[in-house]
N, CA, C and O atoms as a GROMACS GRO file, in nm:
protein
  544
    1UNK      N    1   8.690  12.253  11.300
    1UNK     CA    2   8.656  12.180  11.421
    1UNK      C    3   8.777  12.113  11.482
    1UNK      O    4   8.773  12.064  11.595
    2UNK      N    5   8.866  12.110  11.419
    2UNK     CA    6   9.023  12.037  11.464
    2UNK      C    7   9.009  11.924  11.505
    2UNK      O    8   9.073  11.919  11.610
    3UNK      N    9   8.959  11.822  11.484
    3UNK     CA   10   8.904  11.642  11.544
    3UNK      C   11   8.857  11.671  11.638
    3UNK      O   12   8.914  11.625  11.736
    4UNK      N   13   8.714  11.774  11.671
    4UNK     CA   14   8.676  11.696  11.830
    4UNK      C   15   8.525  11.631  11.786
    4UNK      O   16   8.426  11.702  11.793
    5UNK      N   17   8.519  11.543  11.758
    5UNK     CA   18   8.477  11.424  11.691
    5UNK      C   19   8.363  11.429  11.845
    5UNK      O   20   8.242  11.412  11.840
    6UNK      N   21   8.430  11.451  11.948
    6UNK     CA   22   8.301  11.497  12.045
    6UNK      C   23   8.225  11.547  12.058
    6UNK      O   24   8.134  11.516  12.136
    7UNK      N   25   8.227  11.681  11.964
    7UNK     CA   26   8.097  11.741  11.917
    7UNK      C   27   7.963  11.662  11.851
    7UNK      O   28   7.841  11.664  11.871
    8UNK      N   29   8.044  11.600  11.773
    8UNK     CA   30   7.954  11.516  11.706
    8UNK      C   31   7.836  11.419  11.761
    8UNK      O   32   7.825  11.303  11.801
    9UNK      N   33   7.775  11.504  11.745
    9UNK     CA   34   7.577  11.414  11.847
    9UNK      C   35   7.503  11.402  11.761
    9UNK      O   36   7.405  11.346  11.809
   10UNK      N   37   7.481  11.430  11.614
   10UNK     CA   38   7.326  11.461  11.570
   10UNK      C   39   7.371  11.343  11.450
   10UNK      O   40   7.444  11.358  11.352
   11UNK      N   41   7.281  11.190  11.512
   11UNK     CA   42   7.290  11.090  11.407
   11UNK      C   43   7.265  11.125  11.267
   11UNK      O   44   7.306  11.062  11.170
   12UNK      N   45   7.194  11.231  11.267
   12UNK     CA   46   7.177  11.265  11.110
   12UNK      C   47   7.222  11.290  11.049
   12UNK      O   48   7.207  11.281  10.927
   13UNK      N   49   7.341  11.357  11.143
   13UNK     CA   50   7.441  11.461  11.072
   13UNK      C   51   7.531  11.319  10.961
   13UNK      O   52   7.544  11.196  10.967
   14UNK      N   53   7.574  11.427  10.872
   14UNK     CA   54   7.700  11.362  10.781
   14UNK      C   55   7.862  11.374  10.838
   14UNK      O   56   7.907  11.486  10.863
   15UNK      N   57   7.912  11.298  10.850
   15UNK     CA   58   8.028  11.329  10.951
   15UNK      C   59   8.176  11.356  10.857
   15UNK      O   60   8.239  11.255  10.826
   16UNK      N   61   8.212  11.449  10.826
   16UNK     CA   62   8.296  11.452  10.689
   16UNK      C   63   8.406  11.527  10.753
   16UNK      O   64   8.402  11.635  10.811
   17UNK      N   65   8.521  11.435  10.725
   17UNK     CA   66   8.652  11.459  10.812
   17UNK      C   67   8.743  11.505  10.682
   17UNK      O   68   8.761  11.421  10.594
   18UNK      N   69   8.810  11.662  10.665
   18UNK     CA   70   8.898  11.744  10.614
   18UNK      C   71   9.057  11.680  10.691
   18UNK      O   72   9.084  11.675  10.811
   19UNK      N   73   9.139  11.639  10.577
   19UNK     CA   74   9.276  11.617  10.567
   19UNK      C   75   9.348  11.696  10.469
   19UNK      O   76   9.358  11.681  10.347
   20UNK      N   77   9.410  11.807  10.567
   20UNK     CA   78   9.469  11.910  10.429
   20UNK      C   79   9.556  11.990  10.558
   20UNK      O   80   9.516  12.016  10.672
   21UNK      N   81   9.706  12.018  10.485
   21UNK     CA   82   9.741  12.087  10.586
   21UNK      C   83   9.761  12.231  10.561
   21UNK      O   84   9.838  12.311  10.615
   22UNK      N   85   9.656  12.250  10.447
   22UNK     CA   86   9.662  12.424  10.446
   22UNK      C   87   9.561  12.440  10.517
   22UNK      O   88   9.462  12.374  10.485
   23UNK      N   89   9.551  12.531  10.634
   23UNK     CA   90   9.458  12.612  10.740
   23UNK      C   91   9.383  12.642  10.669
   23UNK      O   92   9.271  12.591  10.662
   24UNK      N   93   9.428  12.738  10.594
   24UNK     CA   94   9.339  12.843  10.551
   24UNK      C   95   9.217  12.769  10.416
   24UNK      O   96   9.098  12.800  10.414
   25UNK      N   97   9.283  12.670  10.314
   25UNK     CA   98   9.225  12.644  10.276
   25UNK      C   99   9.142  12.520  10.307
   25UNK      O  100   9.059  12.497  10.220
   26UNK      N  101   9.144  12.443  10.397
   26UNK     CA  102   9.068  12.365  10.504
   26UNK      C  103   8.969  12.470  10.583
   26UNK      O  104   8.873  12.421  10.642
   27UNK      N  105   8.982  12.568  10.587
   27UNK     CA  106   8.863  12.608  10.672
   27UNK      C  107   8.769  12.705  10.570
   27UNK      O  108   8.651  12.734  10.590
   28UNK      N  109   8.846  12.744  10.466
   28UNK     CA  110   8.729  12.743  10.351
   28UNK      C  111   8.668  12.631  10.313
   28UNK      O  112   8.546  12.636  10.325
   29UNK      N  113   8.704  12.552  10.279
   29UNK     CA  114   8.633  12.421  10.232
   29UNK      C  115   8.554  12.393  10.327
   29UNK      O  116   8.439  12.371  10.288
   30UNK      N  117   8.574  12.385  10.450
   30UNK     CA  118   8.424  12.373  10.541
   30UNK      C  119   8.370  12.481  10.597
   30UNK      O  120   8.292  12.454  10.688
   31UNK      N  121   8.388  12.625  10.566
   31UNK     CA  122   8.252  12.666  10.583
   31UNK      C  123   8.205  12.685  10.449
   31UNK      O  124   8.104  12.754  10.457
   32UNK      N  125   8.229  12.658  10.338
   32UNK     CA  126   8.179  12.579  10.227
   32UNK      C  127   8.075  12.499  10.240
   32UNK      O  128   7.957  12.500  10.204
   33UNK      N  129   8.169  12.403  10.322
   33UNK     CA  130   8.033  12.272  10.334
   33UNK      C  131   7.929  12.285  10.418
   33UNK      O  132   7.822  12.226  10.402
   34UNK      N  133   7.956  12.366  10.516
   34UNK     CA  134   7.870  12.353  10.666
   34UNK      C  135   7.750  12.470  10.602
   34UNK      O  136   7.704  12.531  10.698
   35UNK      N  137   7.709  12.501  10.514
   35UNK     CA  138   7.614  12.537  10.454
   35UNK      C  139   7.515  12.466  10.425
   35UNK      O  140   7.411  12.521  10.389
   36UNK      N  141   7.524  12.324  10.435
   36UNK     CA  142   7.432  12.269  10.417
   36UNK      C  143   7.417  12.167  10.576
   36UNK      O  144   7.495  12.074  10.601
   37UNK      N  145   7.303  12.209  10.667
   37UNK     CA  146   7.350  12.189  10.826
   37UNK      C  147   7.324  12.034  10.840
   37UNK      O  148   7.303  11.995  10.955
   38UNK      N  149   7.324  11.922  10.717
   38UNK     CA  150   7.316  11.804  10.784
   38UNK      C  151   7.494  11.716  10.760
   38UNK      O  152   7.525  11.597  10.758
   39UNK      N  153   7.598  11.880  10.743
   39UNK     CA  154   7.706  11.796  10.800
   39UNK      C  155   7.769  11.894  10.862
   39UNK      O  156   7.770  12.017  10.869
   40UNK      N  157   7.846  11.752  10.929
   40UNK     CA  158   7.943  11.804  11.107
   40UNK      C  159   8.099  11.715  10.976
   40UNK      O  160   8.133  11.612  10.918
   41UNK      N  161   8.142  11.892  11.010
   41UNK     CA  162   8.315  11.877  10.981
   41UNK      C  163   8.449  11.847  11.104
   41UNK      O  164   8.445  11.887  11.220
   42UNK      N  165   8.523  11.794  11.062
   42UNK     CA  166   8.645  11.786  11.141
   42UNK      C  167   8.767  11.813  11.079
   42UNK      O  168   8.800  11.712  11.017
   43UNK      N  169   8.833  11.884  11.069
   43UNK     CA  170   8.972  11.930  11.039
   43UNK      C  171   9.092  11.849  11.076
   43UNK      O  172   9.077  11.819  11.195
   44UNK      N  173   9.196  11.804  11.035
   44UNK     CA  174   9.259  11.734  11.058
   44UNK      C  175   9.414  11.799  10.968
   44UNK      O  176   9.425  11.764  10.850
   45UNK      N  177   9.516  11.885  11.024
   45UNK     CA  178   9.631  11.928  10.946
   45UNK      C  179   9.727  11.836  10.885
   45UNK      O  180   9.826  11.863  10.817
   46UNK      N  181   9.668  11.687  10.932
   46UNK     CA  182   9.822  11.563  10.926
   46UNK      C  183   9.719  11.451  10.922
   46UNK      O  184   9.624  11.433  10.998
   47UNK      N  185   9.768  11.366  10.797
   47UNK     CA  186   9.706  11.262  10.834
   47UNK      C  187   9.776  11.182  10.907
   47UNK      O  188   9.760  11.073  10.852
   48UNK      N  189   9.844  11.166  10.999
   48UNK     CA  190   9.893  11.117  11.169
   48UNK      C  191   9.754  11.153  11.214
   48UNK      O  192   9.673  11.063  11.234
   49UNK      N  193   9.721  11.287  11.234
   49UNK     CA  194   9.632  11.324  11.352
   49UNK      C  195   9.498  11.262  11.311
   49UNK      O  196   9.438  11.204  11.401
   50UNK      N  197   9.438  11.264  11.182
   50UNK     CA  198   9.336  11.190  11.156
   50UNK      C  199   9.372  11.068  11.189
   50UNK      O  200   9.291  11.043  11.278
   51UNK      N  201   9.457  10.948  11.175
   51UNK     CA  202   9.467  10.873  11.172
   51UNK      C  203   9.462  10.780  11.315
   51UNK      O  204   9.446  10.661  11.345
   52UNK      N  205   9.492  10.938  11.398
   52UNK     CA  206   9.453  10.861  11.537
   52UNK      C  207   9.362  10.861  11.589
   52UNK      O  208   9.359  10.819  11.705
   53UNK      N  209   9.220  10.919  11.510
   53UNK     CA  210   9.095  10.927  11.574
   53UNK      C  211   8.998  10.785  11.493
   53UNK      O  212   8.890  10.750  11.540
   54UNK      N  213   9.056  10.721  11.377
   54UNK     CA  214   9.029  10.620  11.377
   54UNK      C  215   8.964  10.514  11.436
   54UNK      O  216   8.911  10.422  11.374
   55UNK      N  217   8.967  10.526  11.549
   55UNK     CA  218   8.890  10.389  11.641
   55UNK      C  219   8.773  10.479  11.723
   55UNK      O  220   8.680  10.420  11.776
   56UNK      N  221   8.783  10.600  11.729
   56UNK     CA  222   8.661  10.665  11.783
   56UNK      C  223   8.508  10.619  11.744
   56UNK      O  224   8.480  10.568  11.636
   57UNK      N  225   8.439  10.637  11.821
   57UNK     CA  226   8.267  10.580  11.792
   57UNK      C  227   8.248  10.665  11.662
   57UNK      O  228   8.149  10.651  11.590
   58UNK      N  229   8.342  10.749  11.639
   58UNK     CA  230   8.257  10.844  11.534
   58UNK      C  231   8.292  10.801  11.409
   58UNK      O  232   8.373  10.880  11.359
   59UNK      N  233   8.270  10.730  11.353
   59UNK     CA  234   8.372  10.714  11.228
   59UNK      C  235   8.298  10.749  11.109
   59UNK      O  236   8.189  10.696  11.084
   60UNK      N  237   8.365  10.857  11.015
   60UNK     CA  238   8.348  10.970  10.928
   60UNK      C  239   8.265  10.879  10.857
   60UNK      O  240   8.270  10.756  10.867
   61UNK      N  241   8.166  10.965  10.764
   61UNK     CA  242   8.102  10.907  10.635
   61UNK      C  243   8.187  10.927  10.519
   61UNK      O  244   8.150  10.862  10.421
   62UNK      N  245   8.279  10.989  10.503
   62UNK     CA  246   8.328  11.071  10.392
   62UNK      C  247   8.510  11.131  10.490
   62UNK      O  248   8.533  11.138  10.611
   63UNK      N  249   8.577  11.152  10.401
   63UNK     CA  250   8.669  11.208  10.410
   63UNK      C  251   8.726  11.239  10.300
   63UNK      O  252   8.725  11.170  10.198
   64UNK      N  253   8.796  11.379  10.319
   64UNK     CA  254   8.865  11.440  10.246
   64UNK      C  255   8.975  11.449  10.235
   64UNK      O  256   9.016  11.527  10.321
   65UNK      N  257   9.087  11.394  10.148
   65UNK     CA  258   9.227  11.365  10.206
   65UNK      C  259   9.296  11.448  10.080
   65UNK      O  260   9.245  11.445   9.967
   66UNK      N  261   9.401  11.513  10.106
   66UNK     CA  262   9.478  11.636  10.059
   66UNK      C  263   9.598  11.550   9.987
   66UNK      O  264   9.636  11.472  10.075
   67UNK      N  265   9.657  11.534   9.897
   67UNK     CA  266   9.749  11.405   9.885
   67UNK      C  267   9.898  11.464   9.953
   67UNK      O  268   9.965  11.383  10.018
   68UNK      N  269   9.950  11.608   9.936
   68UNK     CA  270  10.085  11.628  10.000
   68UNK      C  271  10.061  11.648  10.133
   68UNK      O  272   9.947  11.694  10.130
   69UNK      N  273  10.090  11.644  10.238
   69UNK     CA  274  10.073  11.663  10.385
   69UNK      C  275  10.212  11.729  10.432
   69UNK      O  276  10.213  11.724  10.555
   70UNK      N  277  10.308  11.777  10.394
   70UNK     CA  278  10.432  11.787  10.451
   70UNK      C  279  10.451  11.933  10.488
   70UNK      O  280  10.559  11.973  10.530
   71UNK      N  281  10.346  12.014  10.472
   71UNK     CA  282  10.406  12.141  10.504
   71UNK      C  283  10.426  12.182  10.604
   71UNK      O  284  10.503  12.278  10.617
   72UNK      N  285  10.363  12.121  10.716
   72UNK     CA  286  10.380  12.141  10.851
   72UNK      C  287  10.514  12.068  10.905
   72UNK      O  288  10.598  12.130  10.970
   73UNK      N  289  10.526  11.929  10.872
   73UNK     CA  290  10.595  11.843  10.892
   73UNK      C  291  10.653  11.756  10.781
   73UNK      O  292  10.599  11.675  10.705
   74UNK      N  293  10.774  11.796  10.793
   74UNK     CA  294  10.876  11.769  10.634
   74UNK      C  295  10.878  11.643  10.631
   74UNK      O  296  10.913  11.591  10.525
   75UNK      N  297  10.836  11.546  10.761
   75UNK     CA  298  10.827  11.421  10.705
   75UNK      C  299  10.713  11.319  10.764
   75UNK      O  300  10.734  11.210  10.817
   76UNK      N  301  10.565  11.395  10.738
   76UNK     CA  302  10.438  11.356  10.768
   76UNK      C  303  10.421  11.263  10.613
   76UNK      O  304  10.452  11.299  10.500
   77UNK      N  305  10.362  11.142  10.657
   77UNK     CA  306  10.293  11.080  10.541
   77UNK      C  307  10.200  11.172  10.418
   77UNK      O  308  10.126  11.269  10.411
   78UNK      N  309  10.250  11.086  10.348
   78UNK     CA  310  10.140  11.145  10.168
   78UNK      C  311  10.028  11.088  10.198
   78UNK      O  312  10.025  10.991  10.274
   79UNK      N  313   9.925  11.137  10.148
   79UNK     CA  314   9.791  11.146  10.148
   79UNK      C  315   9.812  10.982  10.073
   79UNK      O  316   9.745  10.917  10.153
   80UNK      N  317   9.846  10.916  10.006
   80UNK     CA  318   9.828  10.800   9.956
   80UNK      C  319   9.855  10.722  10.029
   80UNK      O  320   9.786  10.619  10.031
   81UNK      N  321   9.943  10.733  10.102
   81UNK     CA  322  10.008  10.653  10.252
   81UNK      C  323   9.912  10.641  10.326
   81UNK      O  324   9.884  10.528  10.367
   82UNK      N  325   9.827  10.766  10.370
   82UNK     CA  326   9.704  10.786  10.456
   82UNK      C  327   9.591  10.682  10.384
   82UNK      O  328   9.547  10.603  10.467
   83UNK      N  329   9.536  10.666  10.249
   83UNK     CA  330   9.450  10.624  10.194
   83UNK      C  331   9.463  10.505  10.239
   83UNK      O  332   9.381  10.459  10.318
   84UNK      N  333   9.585  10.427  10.189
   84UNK     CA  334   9.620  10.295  10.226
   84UNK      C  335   9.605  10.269  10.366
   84UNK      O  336   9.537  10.170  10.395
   85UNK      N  337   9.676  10.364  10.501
   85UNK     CA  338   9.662  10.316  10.632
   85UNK      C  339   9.486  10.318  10.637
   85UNK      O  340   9.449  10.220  10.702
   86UNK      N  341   9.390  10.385  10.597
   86UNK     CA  342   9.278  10.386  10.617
   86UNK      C  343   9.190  10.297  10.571
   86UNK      O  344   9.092  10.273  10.641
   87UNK      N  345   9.206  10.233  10.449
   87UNK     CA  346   9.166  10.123  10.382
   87UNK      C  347   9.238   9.984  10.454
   87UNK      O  348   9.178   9.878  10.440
   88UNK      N  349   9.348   9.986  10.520
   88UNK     CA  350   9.326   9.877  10.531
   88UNK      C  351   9.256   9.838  10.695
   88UNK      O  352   9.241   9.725  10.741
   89UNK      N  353   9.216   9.984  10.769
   89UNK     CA  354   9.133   9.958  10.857
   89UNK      C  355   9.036   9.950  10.866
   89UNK      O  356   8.971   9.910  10.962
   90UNK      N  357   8.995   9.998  10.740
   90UNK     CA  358   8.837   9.967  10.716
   90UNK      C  359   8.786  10.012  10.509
   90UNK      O  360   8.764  10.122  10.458
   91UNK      N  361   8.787   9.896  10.456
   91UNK     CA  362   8.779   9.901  10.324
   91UNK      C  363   8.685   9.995  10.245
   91UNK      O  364   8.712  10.066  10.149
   92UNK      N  365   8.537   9.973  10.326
   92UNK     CA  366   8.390  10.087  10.307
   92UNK      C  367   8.421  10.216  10.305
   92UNK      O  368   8.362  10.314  10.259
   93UNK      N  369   8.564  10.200  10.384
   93UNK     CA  370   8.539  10.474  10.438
   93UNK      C  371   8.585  10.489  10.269
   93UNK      O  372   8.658  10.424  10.194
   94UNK      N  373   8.497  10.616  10.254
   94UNK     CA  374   8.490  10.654  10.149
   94UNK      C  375   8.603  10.764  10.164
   94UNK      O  376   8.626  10.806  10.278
   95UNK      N  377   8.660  10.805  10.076
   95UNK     CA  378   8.753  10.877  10.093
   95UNK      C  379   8.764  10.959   9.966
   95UNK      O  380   8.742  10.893   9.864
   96UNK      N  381   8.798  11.104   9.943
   96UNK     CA  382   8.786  11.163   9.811
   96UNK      C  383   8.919  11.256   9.803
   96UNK      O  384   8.929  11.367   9.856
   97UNK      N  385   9.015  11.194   9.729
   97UNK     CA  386   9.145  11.273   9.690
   97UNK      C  387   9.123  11.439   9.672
   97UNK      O  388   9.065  11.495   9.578
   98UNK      N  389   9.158  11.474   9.737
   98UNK     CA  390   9.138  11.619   9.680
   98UNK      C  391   9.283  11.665   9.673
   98UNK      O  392   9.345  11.616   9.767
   99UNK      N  393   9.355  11.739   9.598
   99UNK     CA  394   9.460  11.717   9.572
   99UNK      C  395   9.540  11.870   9.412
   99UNK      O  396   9.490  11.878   9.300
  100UNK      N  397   9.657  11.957   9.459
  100UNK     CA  398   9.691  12.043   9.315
  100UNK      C  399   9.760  11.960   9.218
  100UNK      O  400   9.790  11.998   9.105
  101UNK      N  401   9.801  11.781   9.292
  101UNK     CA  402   9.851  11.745   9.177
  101UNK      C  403   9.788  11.680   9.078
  101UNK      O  404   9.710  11.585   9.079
  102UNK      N  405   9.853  11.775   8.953
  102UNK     CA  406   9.746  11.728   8.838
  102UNK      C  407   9.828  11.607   8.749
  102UNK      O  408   9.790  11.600   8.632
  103UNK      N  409   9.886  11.554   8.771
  103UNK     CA  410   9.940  11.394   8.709
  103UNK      C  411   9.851  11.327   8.696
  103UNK      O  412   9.790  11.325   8.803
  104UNK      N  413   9.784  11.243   8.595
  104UNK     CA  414   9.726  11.165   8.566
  104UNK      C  415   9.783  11.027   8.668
  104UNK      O  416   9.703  10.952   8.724
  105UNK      N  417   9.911  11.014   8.678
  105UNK     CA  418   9.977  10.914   8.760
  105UNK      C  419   9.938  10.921   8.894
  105UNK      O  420   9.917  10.813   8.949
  106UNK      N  421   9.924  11.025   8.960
  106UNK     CA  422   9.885  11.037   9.110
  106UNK      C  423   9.765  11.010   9.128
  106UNK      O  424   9.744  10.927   9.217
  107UNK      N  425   9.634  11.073   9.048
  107UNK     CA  426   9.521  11.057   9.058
  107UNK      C  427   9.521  10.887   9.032
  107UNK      O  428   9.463  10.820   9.118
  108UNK      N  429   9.559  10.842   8.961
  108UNK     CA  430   9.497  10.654   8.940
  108UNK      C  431   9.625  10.576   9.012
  108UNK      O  432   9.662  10.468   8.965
  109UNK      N  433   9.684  10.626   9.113
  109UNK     CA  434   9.724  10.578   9.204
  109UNK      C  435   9.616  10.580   9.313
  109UNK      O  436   9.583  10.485   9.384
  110UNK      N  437   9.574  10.689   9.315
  110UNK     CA  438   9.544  10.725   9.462
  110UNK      C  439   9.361  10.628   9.405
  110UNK      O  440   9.310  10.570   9.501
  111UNK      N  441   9.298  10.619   9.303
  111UNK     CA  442   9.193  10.543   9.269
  111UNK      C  443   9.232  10.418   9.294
  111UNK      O  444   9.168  10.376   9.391
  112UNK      N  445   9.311  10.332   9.249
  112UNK     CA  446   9.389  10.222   9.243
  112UNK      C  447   9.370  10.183   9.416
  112UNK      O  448   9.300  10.098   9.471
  113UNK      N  449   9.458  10.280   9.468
  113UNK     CA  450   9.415  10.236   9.655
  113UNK      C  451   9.289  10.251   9.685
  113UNK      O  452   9.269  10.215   9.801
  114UNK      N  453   9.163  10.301   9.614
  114UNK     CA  454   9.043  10.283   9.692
  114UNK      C  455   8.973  10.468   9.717
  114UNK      O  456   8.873  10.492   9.784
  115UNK      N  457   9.036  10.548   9.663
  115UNK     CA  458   8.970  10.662   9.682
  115UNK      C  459   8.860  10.655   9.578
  115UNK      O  460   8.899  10.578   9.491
  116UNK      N  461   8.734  10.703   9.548
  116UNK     CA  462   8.619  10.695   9.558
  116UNK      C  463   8.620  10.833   9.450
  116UNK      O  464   8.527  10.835   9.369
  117UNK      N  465   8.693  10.916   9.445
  117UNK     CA  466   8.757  11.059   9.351
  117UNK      C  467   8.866  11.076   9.364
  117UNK      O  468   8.923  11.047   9.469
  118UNK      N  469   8.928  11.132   9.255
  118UNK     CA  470   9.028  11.205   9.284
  118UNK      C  471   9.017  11.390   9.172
  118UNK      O  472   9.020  11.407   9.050
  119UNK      N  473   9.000  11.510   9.305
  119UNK     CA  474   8.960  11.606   9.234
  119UNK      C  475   9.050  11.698   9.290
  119UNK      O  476   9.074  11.714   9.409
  120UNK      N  477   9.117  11.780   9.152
  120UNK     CA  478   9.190  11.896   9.149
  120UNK      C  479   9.156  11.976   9.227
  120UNK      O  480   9.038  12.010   9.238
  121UNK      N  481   9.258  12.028   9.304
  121UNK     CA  482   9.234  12.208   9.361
  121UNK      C  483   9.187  12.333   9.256
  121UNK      O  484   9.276  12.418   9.255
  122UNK      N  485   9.090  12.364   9.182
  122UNK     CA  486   9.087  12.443   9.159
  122UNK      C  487   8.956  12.510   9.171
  122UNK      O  488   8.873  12.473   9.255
  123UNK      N  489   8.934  12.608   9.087
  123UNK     CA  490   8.800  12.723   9.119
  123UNK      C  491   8.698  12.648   9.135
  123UNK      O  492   8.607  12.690   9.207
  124UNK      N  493   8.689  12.538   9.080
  124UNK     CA  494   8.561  12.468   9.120
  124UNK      C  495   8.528  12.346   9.219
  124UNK      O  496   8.424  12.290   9.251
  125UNK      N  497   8.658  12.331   9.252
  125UNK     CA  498   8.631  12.204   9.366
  125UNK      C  499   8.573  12.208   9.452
  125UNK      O  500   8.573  12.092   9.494
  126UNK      N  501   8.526  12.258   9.507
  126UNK     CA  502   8.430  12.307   9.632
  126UNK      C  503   8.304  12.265   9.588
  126UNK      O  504   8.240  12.180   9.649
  127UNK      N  505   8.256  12.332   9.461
  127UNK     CA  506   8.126  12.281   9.393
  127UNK      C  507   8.139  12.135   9.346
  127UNK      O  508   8.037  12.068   9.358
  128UNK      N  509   8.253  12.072   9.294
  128UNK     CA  510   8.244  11.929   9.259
  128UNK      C  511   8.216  11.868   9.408
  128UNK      O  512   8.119  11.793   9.425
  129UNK      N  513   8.286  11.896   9.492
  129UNK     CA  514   8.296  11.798   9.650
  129UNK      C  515   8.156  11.814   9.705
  129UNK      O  516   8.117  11.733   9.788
  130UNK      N  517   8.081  11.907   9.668
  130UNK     CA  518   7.977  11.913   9.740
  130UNK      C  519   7.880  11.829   9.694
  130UNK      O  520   7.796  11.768   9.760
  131UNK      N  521   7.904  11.829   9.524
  131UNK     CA  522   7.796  11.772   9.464
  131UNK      C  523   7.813  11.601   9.458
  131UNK      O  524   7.718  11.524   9.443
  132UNK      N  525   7.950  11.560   9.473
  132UNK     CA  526   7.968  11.430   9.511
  132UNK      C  527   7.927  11.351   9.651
  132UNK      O  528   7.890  11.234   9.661
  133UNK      N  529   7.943  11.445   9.752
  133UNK     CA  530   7.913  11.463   9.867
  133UNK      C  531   7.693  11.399   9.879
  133UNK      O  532   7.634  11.316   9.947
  134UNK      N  533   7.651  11.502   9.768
  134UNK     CA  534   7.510  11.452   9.760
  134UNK      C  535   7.447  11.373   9.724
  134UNK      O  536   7.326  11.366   9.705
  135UNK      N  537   7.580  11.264   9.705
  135UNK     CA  538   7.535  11.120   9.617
  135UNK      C  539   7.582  11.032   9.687
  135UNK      O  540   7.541  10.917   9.672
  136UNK      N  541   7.673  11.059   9.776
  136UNK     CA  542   7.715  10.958   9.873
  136UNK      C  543   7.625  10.917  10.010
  136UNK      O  544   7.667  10.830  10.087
   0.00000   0.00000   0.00000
């Protein structure tokens, strides 16, 4: 959906904003999710660009934040940078690390700032995010 957060009309919907700057695997992960039709996704390659939809009426139930961001831009903020600018605009957004680094150090950093999970890239993350997703 690339942030058009304007789409977004159906109060019911779950509003779950993707921060990852792999394309390809950002748009698997939501048509992943959009299988289940009470959520509306938004894509976001940088957390800059998420970060400027922030004050919009729409503000996400959930987000998904990628912790490296630099592939597009060699010197775009880390997903922990993002956690923190987002927490301190609003403490409640839930936010769920999704993330290939497997350091025990990164993950209870990125908990430590307020992420809500922190879950590996691998064969099953899609099924963990969804199922966390159904408890939130």
């Amino acid at each position: 959906m690339n942030g058009l957060a304007s789409n977004f009309q159906n109060k019911k919907q779950k509003r779950i904003c993707i921060v990852d700057d792999d394309e390809m695997l950002s748009m698997m992960l939501e048509d992943y999710l959009t299988q289940n039709p009470s959520y509306f996704i938004d894509t976001f390659p940088t957390g800059e660009d998420f970060l400027e939809t922030l004050e919009d009426e729409h503000t996400p139930d959930v987000i998904i934040l990628d912790f490296n961001l630099d592939s597009l831009q060699p010197d775009a903020m880390n997903g922990l940078e993002v956690l923190k600018k987002i927490k301190a605009h609003d403490r409640k957004m839930r936010v769920i690390m999704y993330s290939s680094q497997e350091q025990y150090g990164k993950a209870l950093q990125t908990i430590s700032a307020g992420a809500v999970e922190y879950i590996i890239k691998d064969n099953g993350a899609f099924q963990k995010i969804a199922k966390l997703l159904r408890v939130m």
